[in-house]
NURO-175416 format. One line per 2 residues: number of its first residue (from 0); their letters; for each residue z negated, x, y negated of N, C-alpha, C, O, CB. Coordinates in nm, 4 decimals, always signed. Glycine has a CB too. Layout:
REM NURO-175416
NUM> a> Z:X:Y:Z:X:Y:Z:X:Y:Z:X:Y:Z:X:Y; ...
This chain:
REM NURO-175416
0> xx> +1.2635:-16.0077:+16.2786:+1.1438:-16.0488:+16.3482:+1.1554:-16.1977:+16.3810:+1.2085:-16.2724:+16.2987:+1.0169:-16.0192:+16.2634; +1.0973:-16.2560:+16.5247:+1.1067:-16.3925:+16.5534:+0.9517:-16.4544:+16.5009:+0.8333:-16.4212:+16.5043:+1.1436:-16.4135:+16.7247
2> xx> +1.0088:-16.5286:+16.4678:+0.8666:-16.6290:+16.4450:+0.8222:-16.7612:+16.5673:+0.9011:-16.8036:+16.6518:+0.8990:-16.7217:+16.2824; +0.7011:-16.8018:+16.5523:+0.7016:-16.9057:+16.6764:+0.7208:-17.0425:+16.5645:+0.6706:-17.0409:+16.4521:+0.5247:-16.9050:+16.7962
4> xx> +0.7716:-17.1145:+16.5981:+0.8010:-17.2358:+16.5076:+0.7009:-17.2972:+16.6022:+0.5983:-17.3112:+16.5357:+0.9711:-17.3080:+16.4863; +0.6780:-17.3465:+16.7417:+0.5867:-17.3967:+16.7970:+0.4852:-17.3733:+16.9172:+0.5195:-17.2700:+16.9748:+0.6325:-17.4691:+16.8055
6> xx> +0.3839:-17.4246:+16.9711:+0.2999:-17.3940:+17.0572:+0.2697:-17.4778:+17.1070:+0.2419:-17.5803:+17.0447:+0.2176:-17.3407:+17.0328; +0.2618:-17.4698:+17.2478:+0.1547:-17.5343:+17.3592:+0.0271:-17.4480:+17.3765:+0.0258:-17.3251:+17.3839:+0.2253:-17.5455:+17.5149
8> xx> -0.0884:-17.5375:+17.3823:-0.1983:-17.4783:+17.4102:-0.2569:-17.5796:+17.5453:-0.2742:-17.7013:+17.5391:-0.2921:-17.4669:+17.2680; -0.2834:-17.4818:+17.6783:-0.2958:-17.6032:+17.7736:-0.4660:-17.5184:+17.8241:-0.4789:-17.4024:+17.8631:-0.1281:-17.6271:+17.9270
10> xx> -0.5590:-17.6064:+17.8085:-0.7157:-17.6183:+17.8685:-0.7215:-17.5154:+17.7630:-0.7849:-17.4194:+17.8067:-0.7730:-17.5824:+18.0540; -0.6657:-17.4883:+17.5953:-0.7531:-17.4110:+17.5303:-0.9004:-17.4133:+17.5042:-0.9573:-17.5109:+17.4554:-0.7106:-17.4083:+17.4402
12> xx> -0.9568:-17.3082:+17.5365:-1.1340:-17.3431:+17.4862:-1.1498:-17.3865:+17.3772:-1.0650:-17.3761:+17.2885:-1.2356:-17.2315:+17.4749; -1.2772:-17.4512:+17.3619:-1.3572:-17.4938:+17.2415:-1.4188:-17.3805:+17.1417:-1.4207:-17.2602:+17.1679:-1.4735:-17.5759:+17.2951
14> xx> -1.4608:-17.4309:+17.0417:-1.5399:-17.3380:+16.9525:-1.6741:-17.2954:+17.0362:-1.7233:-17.3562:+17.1313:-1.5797:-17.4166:+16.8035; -1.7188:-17.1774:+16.9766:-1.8145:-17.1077:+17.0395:-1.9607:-17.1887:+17.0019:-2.0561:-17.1400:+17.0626:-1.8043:-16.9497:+16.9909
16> xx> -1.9791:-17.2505:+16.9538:-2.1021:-17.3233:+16.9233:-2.1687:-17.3941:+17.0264:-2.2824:-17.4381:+17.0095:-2.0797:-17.4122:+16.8276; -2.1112:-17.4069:+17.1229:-2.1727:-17.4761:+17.2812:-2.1139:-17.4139:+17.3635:-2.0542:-17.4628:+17.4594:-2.1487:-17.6327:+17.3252
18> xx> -2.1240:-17.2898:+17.3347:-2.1459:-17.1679:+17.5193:-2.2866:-17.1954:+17.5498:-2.3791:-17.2166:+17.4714:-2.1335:-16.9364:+17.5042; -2.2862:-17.1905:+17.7007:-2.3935:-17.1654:+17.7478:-2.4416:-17.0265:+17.7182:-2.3780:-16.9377:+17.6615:-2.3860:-17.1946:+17.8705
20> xx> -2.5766:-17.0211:+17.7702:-2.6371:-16.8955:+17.7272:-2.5866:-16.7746:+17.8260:-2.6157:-16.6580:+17.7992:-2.8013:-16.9117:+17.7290; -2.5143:-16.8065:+17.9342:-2.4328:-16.6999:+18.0150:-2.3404:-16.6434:+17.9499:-2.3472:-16.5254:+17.9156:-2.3694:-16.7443:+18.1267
22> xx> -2.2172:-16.7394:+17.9178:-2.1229:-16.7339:+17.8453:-2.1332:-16.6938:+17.7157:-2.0346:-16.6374:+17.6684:-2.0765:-16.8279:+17.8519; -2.2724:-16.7166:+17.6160:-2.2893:-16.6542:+17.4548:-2.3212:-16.4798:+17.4684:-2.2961:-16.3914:+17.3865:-2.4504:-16.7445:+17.3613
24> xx> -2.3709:-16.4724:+17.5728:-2.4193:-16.3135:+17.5950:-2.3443:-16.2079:+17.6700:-2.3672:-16.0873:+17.6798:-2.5432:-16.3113:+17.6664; -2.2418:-16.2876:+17.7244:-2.1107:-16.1866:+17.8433:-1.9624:-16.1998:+17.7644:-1.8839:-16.1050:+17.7613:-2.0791:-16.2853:+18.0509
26> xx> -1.9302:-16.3492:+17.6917:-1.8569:-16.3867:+17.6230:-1.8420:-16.3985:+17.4913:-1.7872:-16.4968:+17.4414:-1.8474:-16.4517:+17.6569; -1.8953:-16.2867:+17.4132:-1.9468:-16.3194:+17.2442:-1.7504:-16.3344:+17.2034:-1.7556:-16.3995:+17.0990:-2.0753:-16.1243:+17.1284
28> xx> -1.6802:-16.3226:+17.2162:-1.4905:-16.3003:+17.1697:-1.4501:-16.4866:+17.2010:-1.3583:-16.5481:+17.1465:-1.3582:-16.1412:+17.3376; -1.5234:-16.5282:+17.2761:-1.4839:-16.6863:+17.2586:-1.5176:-16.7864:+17.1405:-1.5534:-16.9042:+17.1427:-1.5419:-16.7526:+17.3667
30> xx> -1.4935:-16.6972:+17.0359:-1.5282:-16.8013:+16.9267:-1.4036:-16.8102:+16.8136:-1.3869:-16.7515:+16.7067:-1.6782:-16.7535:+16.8485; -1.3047:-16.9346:+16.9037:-1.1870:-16.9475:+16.8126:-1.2107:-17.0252:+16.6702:-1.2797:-17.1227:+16.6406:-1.0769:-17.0231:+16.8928
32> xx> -1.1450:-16.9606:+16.6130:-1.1054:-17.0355:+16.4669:-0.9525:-17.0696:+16.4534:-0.8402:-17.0230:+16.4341:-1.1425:-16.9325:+16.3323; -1.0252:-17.1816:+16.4766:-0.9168:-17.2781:+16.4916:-0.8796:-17.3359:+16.3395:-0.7817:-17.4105:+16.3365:-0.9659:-17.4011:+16.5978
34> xx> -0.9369:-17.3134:+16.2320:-0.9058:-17.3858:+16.0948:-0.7653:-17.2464:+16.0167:-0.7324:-17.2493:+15.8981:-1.1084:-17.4044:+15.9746; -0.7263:-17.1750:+16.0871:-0.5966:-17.1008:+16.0520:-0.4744:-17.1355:+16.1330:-0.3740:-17.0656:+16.1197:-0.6168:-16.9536:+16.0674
36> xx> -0.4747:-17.2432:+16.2202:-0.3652:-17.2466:+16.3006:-0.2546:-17.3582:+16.2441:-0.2641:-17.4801:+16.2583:-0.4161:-17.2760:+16.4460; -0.1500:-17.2875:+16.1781:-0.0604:-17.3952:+16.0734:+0.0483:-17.3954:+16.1393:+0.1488:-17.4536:+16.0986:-0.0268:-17.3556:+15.9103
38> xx> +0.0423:-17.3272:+16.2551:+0.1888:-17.3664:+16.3673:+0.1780:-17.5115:+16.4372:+0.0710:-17.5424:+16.4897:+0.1991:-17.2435:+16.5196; +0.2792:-17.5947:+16.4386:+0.2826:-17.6667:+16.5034:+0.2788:-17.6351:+16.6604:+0.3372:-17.5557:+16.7342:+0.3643:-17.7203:+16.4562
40> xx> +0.1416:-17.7775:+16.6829:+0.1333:-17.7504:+16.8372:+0.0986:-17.8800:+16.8971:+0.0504:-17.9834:+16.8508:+0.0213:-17.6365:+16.8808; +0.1446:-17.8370:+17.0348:+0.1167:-17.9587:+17.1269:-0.0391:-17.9064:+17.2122:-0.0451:-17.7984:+17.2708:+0.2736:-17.9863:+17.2519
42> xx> -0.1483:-17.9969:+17.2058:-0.2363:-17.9419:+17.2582:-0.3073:-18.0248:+17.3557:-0.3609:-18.1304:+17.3221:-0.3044:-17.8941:+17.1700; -0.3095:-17.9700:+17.5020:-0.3417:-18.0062:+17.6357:-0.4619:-18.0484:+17.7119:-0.5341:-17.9592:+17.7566:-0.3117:-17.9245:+17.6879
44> xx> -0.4849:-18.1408:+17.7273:-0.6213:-18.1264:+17.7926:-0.6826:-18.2060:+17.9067:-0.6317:-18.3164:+17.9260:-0.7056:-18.1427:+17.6996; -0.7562:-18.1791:+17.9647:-0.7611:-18.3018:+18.1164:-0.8569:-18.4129:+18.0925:-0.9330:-18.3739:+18.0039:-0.8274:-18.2260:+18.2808
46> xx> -0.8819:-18.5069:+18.1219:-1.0018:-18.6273:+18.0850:-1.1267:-18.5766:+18.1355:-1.2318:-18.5885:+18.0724:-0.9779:-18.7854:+18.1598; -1.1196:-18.5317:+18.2249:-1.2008:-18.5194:+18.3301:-1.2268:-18.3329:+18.3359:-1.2943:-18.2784:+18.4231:-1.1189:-18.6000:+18.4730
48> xx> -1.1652:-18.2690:+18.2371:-1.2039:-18.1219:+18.2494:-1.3796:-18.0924:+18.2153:-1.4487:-18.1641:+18.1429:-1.0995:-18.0340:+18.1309; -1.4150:-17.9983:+18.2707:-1.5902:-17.9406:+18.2642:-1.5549:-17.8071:+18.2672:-1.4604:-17.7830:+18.3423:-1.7149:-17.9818:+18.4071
50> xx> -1.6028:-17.7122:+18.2076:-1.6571:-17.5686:+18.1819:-1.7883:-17.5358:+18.1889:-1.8901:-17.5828:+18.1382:-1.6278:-17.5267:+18.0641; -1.7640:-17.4411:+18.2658:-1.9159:-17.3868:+18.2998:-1.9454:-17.3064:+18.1853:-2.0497:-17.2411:+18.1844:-1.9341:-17.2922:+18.4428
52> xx> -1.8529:-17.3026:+18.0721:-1.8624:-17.1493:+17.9832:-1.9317:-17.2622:+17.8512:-1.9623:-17.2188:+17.7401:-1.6539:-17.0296:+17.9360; -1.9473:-17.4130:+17.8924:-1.9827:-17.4935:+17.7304:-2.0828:-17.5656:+17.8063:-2.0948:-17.5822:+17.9277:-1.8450:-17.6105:+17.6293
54> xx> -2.1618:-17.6104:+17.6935:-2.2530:-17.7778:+17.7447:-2.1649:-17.8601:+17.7029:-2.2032:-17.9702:+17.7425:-2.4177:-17.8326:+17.6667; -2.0643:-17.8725:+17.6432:-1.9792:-18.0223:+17.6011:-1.9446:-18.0702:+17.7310:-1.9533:-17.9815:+17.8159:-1.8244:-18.0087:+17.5006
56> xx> -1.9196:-18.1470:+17.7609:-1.7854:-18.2244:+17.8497:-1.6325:-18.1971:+17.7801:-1.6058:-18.1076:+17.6999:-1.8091:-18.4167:+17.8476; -1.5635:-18.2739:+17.8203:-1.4242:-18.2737:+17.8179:-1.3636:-18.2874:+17.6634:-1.2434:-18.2825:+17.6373:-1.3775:-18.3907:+17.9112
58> xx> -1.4570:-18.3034:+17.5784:-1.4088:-18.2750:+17.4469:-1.3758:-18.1538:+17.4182:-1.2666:-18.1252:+17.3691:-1.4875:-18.3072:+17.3592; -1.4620:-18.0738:+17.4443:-1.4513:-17.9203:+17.4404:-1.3326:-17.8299:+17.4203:-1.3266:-17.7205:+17.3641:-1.4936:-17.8806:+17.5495
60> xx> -1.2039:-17.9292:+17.5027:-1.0957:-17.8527:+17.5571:-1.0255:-17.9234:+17.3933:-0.9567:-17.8347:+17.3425:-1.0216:-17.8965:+17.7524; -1.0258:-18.0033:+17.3381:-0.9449:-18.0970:+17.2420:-1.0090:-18.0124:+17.0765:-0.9736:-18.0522:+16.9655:-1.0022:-18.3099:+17.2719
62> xx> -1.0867:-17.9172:+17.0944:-1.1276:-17.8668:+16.9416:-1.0060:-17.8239:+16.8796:-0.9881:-17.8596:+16.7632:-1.2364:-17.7383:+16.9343; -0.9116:-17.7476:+16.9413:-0.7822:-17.6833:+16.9133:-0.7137:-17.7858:+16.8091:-0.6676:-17.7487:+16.7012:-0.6899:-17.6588:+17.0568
64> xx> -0.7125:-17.9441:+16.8631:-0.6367:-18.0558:+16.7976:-0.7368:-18.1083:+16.6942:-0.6996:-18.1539:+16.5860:-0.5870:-18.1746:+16.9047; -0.8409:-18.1018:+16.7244:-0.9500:-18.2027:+16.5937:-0.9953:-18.0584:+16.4795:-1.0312:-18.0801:+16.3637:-1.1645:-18.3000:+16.6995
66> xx> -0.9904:-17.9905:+16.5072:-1.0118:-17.8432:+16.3851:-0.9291:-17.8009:+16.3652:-0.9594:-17.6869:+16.3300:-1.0817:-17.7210:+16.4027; -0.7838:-17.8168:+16.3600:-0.6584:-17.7449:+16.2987:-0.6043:-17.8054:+16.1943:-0.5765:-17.9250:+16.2022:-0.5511:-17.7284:+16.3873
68> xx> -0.5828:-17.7409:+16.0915:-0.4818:-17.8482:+16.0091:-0.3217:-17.8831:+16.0327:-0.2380:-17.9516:+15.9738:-0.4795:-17.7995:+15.8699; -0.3236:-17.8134:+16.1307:-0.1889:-17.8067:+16.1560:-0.0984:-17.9195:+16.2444:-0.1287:-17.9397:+16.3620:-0.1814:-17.6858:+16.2147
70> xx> -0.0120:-17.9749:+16.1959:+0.0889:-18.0970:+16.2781:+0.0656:-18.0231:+16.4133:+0.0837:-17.9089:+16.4557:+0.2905:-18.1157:+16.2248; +0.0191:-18.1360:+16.4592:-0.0112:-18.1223:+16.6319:-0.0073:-18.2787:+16.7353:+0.0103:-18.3961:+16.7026:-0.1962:-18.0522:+16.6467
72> xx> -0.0244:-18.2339:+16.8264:-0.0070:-18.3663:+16.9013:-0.0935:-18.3252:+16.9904:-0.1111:-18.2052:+17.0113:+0.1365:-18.4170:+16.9582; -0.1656:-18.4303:+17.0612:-0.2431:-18.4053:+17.1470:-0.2442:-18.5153:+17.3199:-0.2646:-18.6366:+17.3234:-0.3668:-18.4094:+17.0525
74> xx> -0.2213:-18.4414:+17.4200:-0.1568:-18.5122:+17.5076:-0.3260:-18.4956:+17.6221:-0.3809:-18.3870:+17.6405:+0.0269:-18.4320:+17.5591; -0.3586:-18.5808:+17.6601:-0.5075:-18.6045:+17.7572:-0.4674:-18.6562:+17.8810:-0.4434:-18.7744:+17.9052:-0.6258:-18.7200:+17.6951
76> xx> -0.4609:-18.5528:+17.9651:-0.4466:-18.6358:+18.1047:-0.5608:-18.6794:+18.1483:-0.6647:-18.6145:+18.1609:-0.3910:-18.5627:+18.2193; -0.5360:-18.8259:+18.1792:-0.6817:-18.8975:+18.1557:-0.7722:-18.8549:+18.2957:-0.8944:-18.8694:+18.2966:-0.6631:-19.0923:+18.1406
78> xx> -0.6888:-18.7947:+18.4261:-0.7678:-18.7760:+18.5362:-0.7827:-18.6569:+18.5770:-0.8554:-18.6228:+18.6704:-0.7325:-18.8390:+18.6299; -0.6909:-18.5610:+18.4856:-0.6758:-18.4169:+18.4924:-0.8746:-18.3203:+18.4970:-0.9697:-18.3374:+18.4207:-0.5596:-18.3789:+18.3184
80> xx> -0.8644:-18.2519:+18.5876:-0.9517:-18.1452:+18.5873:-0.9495:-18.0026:+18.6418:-0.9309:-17.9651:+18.7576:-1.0367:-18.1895:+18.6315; -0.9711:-17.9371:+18.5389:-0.9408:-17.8006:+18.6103:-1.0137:-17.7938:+18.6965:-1.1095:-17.8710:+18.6932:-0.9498:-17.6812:+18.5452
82> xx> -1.0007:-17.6987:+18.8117:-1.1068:-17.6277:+18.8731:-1.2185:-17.5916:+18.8295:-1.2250:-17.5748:+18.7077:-1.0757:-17.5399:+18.9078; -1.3366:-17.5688:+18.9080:-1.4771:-17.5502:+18.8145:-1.4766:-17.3559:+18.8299:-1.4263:-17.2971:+18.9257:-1.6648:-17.6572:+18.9122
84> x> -1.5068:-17.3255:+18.7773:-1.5167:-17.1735:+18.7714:-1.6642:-17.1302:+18.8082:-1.6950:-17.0110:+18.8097:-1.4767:-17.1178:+18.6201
C-alpha cells in the first residue's frame, strides 16, 4: 500500500462554523476537521479570496494551516482571488 507522505491543499474550505445560512442547510458535509490532519502539507490560499458558502473573508481559506497540528506551510497569494460562485 502507498502512503501520501505529503499534500497540497489549494482554496481548501474553512470550518463549518461560518456557512451562511444557504450553505448550512444545502451543505451540512462542509464541516472539516481539520485537528486529524498529521500529513505534512503545503496549504494555499488567495489574499483577496471571498466565498459565498462563509461570512469570513479570506481567512476562511487558511483554517486548514491554523487548526492542524500537522508540519505545514502556508503560502498567501497576496492578490489571488478565486472567482465568486
Amino acid at each position: 500500500m502507498l502512503a501520501v507522505s505529503a499534500g497540497a491543499l489549494i482554496a481548501a474550505t474553512g470550518t463549518g462554523d461560518t456557512l451562511t445560512p444557504f450553505a448550512a442547510e444545502h451543505l451540512p458535509f462542509m464541516r472539516p476537521d481539520y485537528s486529524t490532519m498529521t500529513t505534512p502539507a503545503l496549504v494555499v490560499a488567495g489574499g483577496r479570496d471571498r466565498s459565498q458558502l462563509s461570512t469570513r473573508g479570506p481567512e476562511w481559506f487558511t483554517d486548514a494551516y491554523h487548526l492542524s497540528p500537522s508540519p505545514k506551510s502556508l503560502l498567501t497569494i497576496a492578490e489571488g482571488a478565486g472567482r465568486p460562485m
